[in-house]
C-alpha positions as CSV (number, residue, x, y, z in Angstrom):
1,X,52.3,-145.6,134.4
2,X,53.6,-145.6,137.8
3,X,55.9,-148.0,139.3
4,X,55.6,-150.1,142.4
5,X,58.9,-150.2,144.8
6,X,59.2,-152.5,147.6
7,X,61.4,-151.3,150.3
8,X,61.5,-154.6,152.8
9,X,63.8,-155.0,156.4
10,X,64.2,-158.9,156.1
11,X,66.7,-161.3,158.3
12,X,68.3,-163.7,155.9
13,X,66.0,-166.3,157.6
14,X,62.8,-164.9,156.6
15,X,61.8,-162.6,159.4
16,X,60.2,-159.3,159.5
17,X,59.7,-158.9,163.2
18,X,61.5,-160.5,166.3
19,X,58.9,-162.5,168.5
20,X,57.0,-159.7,170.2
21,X,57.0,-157.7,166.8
22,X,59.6,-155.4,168.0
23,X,62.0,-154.3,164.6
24,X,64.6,-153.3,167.2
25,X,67.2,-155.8,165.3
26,X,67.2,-153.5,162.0
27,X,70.8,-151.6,161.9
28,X,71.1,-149.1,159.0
29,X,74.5,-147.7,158.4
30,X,75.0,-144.2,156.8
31,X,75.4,-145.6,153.2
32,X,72.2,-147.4,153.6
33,X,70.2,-144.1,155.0
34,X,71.3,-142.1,152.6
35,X,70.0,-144.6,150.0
36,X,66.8,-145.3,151.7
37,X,66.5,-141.3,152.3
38,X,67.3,-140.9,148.1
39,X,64.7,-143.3,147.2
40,X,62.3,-142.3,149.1
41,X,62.6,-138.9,148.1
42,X,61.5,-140.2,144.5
43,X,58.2,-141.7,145.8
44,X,54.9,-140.1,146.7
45,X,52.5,-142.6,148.2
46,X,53.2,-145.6,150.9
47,X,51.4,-148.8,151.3
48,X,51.6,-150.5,154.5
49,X,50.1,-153.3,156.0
50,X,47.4,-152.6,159.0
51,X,49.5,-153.4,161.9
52,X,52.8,-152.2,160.1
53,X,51.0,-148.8,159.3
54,X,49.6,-148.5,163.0
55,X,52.5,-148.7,164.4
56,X,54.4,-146.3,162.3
57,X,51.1,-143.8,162.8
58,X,51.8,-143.7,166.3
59,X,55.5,-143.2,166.0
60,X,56.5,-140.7,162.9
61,X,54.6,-138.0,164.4
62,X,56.7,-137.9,167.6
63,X,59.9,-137.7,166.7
64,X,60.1,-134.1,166.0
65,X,59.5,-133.0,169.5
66,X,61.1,-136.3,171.0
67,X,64.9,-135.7,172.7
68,X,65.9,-138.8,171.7
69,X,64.9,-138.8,168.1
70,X,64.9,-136.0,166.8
71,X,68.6,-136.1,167.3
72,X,68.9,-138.0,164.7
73,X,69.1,-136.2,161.1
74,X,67.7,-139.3,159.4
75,X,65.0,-139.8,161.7
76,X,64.1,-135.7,161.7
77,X,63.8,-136.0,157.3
78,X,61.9,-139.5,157.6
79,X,59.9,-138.0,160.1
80,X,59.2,-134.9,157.9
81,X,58.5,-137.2,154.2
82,X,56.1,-139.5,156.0
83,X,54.4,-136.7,156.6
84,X,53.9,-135.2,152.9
85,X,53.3,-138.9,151.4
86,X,50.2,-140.5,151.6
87,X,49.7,-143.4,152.9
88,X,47.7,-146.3,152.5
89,X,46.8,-149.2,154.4
């Protein structure tokens, strides 16, 4: 049987999004993307919600060839597992 993980950004006052549905307030330190980037490497399918999975569609697939983030080794090996997973929305 397979197991379900949830992986959730949360402020400790129940929000997901700032007002405008920008995630720009989510700070990972190193220890946190190397745990992220360790668990994720155990999972093989993502489920997203619509707008959550539209706006990750339009973004993952840049950052390879983007100056900015592709910089950035955890952004370069997310980029590259979103890619093999499949993902559902």
């Amino acid at each position: 049987m397979r197991k379900i993980i949830l992986l959730m950004h949360v402020s400790l006052d129940g929000f997901v999004t700032g007002p405008n549905g920008e995630m720009d307030w989510i700070i990972h330190t190193e220890e946190e993307q190397n745990y992220v980037t360790d668990l994720l490497n155990t999972v093989d399918t993502v489920l997203f919600g619509c707008v959550t999975y539209q706006m990750m569609e339009s973004f993952w697939p840049t950052v390879p060839a983007h100056p900015f983030w592709s910089k950035s080794k955890y952004h370069a090996e997310h980029a590259v597992w979103i890619e093999k997973t499949e993902n559902c929305s």
